[in-house]
N, CA, C and O of each residue as an XYZ file, in Angstrom:
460
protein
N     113.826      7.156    146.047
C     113.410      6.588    144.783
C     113.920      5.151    144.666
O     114.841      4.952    143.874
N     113.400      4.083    145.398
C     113.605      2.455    144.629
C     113.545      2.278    143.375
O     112.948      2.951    142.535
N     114.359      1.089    143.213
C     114.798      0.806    141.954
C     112.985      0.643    141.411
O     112.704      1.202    140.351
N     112.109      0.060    141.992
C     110.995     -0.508    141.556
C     110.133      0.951    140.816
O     109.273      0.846    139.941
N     110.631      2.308    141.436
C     109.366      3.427    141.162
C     110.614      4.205    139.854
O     110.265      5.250    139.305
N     111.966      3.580    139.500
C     112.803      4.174    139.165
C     113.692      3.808    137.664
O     114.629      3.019    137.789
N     113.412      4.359    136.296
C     113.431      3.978    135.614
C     115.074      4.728    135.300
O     115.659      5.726    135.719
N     115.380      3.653    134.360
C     116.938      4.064    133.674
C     117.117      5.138    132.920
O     118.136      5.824    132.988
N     115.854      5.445    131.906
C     115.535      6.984    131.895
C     115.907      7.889    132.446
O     116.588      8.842    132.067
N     115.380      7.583    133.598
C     115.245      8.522    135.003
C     116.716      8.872    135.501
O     117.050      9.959    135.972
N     117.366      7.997    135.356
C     118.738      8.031    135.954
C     119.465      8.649    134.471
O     120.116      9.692    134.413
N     119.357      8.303    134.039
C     119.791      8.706    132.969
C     119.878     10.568    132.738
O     120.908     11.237    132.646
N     118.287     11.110    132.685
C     118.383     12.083    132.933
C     118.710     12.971    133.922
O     118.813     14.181    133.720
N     118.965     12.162    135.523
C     119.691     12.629    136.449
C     121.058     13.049    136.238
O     121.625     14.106    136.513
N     121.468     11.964    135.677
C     123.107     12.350    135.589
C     123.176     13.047    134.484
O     124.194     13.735    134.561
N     122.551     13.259    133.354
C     122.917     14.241    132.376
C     122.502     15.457    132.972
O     123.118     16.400    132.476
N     121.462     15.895    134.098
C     120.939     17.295    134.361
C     122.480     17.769    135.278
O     123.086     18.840    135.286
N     122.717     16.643    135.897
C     124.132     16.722    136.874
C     124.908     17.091    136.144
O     125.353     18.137    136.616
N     125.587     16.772    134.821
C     126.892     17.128    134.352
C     126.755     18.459    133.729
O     127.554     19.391    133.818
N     125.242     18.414    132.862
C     125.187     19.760    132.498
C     125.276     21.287    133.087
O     125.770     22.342    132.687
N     124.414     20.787    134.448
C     124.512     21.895    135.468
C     126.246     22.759    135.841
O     126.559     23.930    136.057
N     127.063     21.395    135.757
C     128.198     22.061    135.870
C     129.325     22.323    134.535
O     130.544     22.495    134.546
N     128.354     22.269    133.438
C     129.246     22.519    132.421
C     130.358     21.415    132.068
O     131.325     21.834    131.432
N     130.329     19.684    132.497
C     131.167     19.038    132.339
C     131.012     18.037    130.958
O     131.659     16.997    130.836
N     130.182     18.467    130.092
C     129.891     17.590    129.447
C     130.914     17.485    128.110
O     131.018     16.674    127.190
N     131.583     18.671    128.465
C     133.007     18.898    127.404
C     134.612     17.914    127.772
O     135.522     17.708    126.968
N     134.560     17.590    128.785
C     135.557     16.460    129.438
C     134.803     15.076    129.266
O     135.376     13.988    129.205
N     133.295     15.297    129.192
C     132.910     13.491    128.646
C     132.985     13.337    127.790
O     132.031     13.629    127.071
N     134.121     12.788    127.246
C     134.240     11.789    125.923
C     134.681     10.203    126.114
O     135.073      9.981    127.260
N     134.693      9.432    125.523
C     134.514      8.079    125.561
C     135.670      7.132    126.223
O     135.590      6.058    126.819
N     136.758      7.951    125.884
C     138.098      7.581    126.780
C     138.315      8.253    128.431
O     138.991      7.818    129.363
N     137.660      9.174    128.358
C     137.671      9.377    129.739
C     137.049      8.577    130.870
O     137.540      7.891    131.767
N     135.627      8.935    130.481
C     134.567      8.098    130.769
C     135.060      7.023    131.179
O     135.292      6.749    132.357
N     135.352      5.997    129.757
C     135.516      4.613    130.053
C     137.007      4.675    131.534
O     136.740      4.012    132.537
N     138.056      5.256    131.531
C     138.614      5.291    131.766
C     138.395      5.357    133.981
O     139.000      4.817    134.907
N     137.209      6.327    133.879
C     136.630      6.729    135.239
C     135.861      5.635    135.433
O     135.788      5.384    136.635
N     135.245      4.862    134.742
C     134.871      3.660    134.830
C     135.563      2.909    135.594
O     135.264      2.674    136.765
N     136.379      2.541    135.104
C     137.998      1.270    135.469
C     138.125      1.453    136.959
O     138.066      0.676    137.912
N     138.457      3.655    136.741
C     139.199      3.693    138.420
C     138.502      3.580    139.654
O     138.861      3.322    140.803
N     136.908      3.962    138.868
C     135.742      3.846    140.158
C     135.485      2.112    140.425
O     134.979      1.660    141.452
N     135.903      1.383    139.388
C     135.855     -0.262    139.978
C     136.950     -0.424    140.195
O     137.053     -1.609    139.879
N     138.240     -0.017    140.621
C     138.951      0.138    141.036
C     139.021     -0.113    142.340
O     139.363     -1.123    142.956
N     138.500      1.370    142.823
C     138.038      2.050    144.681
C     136.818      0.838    144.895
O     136.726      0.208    145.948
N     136.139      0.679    144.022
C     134.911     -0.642    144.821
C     136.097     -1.957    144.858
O     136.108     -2.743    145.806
N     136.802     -2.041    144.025
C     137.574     -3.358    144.631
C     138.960     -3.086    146.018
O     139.654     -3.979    146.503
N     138.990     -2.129    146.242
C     139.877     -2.002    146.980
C     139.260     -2.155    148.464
O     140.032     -2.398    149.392
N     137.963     -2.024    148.683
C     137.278     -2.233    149.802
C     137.316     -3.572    150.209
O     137.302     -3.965    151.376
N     137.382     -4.496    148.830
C     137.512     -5.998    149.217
C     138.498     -6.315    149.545
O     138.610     -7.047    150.529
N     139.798     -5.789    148.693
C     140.826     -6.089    148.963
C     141.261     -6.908    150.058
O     140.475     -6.882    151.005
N     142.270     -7.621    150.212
C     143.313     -8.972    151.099
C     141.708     -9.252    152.174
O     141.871     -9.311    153.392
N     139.959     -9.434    151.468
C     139.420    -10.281    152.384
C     139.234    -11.530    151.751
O     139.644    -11.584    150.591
N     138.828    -12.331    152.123
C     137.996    -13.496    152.064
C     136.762    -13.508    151.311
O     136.197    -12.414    151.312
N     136.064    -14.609    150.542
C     134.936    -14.496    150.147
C     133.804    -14.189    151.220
O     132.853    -13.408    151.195
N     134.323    -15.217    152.302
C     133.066    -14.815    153.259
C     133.190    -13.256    154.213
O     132.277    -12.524    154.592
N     134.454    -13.141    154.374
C     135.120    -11.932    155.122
C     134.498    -10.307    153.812
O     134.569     -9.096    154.025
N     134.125    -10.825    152.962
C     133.132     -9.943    151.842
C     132.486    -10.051    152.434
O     132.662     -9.149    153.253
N     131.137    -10.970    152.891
C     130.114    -10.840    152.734
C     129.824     -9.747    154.371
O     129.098     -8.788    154.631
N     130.798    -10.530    155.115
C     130.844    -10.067    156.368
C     131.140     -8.407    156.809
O     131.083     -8.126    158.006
N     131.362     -7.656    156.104
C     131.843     -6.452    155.461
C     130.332     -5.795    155.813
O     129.865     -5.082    156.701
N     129.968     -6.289    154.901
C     128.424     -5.808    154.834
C     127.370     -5.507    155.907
O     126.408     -4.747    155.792
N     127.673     -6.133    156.814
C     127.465     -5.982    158.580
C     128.269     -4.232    159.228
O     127.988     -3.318    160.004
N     129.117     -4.548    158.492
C     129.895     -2.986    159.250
C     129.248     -2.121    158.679
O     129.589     -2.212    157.500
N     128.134     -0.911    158.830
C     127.617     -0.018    158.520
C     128.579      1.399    157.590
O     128.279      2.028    156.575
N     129.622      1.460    158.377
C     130.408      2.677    157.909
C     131.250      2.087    155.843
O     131.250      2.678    154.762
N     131.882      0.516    156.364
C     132.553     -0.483    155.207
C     130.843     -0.233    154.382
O     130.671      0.757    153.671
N     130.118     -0.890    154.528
C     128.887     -1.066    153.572
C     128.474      0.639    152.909
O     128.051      0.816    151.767
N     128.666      1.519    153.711
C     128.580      3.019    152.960
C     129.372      3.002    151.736
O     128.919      2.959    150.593
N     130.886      3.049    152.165
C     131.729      3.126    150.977
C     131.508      2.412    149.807
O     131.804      2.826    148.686
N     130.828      1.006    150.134
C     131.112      0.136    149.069
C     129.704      0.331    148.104
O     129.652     -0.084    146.947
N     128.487      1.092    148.841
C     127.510      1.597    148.191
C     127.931      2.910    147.715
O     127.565      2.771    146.548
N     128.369      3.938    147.753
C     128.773      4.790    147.189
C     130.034      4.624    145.962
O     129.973      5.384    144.996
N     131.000      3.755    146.035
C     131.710      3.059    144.924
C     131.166      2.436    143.645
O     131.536      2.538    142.476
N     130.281      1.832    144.161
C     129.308      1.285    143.323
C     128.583      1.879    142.507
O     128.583      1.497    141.336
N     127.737      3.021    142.937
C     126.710      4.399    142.785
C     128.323      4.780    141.641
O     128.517      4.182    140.583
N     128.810      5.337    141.927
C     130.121      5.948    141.089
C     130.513      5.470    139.846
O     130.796      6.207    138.902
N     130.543      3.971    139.814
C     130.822      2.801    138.905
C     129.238      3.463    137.827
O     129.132      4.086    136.770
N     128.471      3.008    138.622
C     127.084      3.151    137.821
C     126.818      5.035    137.022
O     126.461      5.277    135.869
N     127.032      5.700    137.746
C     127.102      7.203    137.470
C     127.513      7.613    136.047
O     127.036      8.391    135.222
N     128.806      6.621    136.077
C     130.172      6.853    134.901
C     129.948      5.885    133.951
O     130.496      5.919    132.849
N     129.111      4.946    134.325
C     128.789      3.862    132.642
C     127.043      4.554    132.034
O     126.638      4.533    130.871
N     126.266      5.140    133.331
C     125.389      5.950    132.666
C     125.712      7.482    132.057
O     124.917      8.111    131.359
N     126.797      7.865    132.389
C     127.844      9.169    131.768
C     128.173      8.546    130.730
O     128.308      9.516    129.984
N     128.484      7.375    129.897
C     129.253      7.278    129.111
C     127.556      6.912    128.284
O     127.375      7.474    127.203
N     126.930      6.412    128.582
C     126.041      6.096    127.846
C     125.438      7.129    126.964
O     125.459      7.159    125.734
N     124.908      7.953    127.774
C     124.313      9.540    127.807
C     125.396     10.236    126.602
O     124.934     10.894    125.671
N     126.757     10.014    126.748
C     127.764     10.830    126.127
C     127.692      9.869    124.725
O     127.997     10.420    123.667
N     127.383      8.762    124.712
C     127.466      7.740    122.984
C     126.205      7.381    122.633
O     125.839      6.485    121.872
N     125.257      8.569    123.581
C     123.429      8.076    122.988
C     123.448      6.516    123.130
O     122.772      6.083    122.197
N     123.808      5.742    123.699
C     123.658      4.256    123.791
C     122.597      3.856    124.485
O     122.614      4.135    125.684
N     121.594      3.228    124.028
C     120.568      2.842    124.477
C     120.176      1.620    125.552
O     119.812      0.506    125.177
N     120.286      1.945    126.692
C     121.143      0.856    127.552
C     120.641     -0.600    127.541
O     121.266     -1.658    127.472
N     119.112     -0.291    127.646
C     117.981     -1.591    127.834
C     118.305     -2.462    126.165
O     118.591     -3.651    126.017
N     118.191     -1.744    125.431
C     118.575     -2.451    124.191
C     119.250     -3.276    124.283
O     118.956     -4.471    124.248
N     120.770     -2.576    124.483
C     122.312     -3.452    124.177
C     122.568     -4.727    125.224
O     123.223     -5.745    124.995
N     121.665     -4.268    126.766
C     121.840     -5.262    128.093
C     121.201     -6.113    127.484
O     121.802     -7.181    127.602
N     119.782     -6.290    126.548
C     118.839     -7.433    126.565
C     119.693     -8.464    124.891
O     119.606     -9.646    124.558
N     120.382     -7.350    124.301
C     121.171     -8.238    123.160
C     122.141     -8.572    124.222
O     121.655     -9.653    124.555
N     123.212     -8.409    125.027
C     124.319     -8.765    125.717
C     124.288    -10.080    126.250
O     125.092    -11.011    126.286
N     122.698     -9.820    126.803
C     122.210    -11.133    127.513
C     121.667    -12.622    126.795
O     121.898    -13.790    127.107
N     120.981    -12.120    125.880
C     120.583    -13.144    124.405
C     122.043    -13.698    124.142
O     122.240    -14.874    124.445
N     123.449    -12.701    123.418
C     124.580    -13.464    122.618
C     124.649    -14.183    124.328
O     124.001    -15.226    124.236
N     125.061    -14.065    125.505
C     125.555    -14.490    126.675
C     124.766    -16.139    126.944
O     125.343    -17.152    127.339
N     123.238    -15.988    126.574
C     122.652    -16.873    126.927
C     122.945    -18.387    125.603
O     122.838    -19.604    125.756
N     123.245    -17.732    124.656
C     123.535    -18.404    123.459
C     125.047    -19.552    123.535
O     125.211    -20.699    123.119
N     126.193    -18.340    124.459
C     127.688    -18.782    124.189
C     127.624    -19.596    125.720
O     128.461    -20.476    125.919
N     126.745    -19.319    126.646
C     126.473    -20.312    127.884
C     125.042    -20.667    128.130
O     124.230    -19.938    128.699
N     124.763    -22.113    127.540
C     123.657    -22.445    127.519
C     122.969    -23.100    128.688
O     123.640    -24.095    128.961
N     122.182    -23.026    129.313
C     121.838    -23.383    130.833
C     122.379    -25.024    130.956
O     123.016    -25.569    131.857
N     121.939    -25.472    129.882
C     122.390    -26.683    130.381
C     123.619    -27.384    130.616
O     124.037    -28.353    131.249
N     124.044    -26.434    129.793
C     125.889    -26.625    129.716
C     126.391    -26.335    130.956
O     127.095    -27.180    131.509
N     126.054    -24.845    131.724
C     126.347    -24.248    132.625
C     125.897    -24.137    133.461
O     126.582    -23.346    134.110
N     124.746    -24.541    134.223
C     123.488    -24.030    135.405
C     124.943    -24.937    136.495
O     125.584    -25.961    136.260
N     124.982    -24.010    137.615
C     125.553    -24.268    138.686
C     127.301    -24.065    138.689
O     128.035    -24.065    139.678
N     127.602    -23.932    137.550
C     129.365    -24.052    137.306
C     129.725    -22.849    136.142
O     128.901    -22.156    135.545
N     131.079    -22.822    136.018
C     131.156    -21.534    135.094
C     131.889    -21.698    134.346
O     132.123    -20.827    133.509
């Protein structure tokens, strides 16, 4: 399923059919969640750990390093669509306001190329 044939919906209801199936939806509450959040970007930053910016990119060449860091990632994403699912938060909504206040407090012209 590509992202292109694959809607947030979709994922959405994946991971809620997932938690329900195992009865976990009584341990998702908002501090946990957020909390599994943190530790799963955690394990994705620890893959980078003592490299280089380019020694990152170079990572990505090693097949077995590029698994982990796609599955870390997948995990990261799992647990902010778990938390979503668990606070009814409507994701496309809040990303396209996030991005509007974002585009407002850094205005291209201020910022295009620098940060």
């Amino acid at each position: 399923m590509p992202d292109e044939d694959t809607t947030l919906a979709d994922l959405r209801a994946r991971v809620r059919a997932f938690v329900d199936e195992r009865d976990w939806a009584k341990f998702h509450n908002p501090k946990s969640l957020s909390m599994s959040i943190a530790i799963e970007a955690a394990e994705l930053m620890a893959e980078f750990q003592w490299l280089t910016g380019s020694q990152s990119q170079d990572a990505l060449a090693d097949e077995a390093h590029r698994q982990r860091i796609y599955y870390e990632l997948a995990d990261v994403i799992i647990y902010c669509l778990s938390l979503a699912n668990a606070m009814e938060i409507d994701l496309s909504q809040v990303v396209i306001e996030k991005l509007a206040l974002s585009a407002r407090k850094y205005p291209v012209e201020m910022h295009h190329g620098r940060l």
